[in-house]
C-alpha positions as CSV (number, residue, x, y, z in Angstrom):
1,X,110.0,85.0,126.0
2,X,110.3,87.1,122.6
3,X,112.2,85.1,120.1
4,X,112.1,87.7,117.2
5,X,113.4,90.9,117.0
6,X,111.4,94.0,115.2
7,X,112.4,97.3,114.3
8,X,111.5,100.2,111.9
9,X,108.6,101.2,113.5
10,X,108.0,105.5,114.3
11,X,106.3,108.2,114.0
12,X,105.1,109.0,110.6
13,X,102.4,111.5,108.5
14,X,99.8,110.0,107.0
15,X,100.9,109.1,103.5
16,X,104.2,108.3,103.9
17,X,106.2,104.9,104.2
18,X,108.1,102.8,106.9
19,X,109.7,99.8,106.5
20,X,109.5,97.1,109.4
21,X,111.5,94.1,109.8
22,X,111.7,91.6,111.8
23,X,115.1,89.3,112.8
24,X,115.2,85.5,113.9
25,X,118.1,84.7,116.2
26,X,118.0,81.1,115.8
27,X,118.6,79.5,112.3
28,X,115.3,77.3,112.6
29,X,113.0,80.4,111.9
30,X,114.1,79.9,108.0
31,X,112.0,77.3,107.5
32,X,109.0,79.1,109.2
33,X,105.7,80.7,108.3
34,X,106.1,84.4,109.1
35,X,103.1,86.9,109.8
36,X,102.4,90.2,111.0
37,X,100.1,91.9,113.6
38,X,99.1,94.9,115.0
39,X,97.4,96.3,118.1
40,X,95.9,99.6,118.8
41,X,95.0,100.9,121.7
42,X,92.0,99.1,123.5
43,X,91.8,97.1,120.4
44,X,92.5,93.4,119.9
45,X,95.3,92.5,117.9
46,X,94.5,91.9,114.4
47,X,96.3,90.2,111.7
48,X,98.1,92.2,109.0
49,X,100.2,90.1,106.5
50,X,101.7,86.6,106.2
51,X,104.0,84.5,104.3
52,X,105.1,81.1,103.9
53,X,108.7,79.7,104.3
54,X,109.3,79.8,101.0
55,X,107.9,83.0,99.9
56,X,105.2,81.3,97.6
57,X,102.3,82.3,99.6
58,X,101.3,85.7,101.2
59,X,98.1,86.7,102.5
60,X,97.1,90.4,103.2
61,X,93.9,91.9,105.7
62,X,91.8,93.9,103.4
63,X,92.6,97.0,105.6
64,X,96.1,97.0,104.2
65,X,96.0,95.0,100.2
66,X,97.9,97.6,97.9
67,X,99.5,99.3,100.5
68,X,101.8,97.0,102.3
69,X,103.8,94.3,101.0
70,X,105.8,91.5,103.3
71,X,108.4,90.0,102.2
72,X,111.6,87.6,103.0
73,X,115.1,86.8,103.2
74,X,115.7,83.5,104.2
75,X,119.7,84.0,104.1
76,X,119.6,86.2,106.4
77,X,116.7,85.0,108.6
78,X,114.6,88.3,108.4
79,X,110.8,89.1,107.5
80,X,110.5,92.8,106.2
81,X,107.0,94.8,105.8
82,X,107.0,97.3,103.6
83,X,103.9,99.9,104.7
84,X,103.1,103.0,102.1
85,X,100.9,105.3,101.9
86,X,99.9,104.7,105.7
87,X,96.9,105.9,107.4
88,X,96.4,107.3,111.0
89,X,94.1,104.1,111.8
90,X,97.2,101.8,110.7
91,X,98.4,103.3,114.6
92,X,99.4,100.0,116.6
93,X,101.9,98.4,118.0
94,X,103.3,95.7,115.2
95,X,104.3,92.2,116.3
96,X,106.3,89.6,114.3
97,X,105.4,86.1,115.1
98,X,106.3,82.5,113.6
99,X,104.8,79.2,112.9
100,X,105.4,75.9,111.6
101,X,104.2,74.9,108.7
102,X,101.4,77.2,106.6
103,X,100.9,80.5,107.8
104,X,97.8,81.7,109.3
105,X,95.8,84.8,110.0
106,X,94.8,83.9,113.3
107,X,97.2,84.6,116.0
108,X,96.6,81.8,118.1
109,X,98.8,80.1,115.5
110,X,101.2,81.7,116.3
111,X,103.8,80.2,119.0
112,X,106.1,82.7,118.6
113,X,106.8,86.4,119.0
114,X,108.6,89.7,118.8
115,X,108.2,92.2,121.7
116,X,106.5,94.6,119.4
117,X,107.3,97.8,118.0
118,X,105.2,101.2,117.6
119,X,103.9,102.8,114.3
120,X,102.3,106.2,114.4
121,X,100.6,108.2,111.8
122,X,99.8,111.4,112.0
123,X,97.1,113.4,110.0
């Protein structure tokens, strides 16, 4: 059962920006790791960015350093990723997902998730 929320996600030309984010319901998610994932078709799902509870400690695949940023707001239990100039490979579905403790690139980690939401990039 999806416990996080995403949205942002569309259709988009290559170049431009979107702006995901991702919502907790329950109040506990504050005080979790946070990352990000992405599947393409007949692909596996790959890790994208992740971030501690705090904020302190981020981690980017080398796919997307110096394009995308994540970042928090613990106040309002929310995960945002920021994606610029985006490409027609960074096509996926995106998935927020949480984890105690430090965060992680391998999804495994991972025992929670959103339901996903779409990103496409034209050329």
């Amino acid at each position: 059962q999806a416990q996080l929320v995403e949205s942002g996600g569309g259709l988009v030309q290559a170049g431009g920006s979107l702006r995901l984010s991702c919502a907790a319901p329950e109040r506990t998610f504050s005080s979790y790791s946070k990352g990000w994932f992405r599947q393409a078709p007949g692909k596996e799902r790959e890790f994208v960015a992740s971030i501690s509870w705090s904020g302190s400690v981020i981690h980017y695949a080398d796919s997307v350093k110096g394009r995308f940023t994540i970042s928090r707001d613990n106040a309002k239990n929310t995960v945002t990723l920021q994606m610029n100039s985006l490409k027609p490979e960074d096509t996926a579905v995106y998935y927020c997902a949480a984890k105690k403790l430090t965060p992680a690139t391998w999804s495994q980690e991972y025992a929670y998730w959103g339901q996903g939401t779409q990103v496409t990039v034209s050329s």
